[in-house]
C-alpha positions as CSV (number, residue, x, y, z in Angstrom):
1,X,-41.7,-9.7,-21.0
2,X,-41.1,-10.8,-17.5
3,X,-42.2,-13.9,-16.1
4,X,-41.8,-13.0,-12.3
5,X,-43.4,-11.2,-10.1
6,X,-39.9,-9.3,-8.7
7,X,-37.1,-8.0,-10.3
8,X,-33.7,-11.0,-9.8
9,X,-32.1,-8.2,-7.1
10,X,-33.5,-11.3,-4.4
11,X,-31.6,-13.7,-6.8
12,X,-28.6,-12.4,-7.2
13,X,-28.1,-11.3,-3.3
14,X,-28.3,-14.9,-2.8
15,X,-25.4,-15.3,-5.2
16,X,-23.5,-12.6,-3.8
17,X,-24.4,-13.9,-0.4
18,X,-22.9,-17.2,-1.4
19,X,-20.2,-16.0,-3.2
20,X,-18.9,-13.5,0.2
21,X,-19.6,-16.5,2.4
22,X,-17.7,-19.2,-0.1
23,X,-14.5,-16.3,0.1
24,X,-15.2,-15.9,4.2
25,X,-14.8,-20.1,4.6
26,X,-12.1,-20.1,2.4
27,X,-10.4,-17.4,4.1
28,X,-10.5,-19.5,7.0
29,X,-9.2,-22.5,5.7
30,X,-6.2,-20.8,4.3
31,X,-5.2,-19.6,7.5
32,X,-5.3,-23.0,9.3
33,X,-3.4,-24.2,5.8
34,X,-0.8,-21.6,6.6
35,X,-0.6,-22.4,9.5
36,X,0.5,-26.3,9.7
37,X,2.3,-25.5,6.8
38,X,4.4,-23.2,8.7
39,X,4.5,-26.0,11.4
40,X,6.2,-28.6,8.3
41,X,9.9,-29.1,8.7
42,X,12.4,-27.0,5.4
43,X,12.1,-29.5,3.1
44,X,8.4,-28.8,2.1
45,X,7.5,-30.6,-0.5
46,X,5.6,-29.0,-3.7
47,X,2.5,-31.3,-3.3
48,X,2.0,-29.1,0.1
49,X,2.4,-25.5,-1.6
50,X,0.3,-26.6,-4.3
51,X,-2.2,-27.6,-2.0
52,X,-2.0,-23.9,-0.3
53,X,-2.4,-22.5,-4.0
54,X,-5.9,-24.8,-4.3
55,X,-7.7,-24.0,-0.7
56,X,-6.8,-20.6,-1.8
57,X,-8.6,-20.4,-5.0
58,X,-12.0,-20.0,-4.1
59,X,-11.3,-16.8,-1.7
60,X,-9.5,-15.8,-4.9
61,X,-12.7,-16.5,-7.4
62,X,-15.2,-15.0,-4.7
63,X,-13.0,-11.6,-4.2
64,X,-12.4,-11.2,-7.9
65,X,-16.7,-11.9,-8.5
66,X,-17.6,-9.7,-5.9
67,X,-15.3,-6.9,-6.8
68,X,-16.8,-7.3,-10.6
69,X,-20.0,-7.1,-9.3
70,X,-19.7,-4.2,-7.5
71,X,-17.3,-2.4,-10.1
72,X,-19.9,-2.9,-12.8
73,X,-22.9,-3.0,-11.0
């Protein structure tokens, strides 16, 4: 038996919410990333890709959730 007085659709568009706008900030930051990385001389060094691969993981987590969500929703 339910405890609540609505069903956890209020809930869990609150996650999504978070989860879109988590992707969205990330997005951003990846760009700008990209960017001055771009800006670096040849000789990049691996410390700088792997910090690409890093900002880029939580636009990664919040695409992949999302699509699950919606895929088995």
């Amino acid at each position: 038996m339910a405890h609540a007085f609505a069903c956890g659709n209020v809930a869990m568009g609150i996650i999504v919410f978070g989860l879109m706008l988590c992707a969205t900030l990330s997005l951003v930051a990846s760009a700008f990333a990209l960017a001055s990385f771009r800006k670096l001389p040849s000789p990049r060094s691996r410390f700088r890709t792997l910090e690409l691969v890093f900002i880029a993981f939580p636009l990664l987590a919040g695409i992949v959730s999302v699509a699950l969500l919606f895929l088995y929703a």
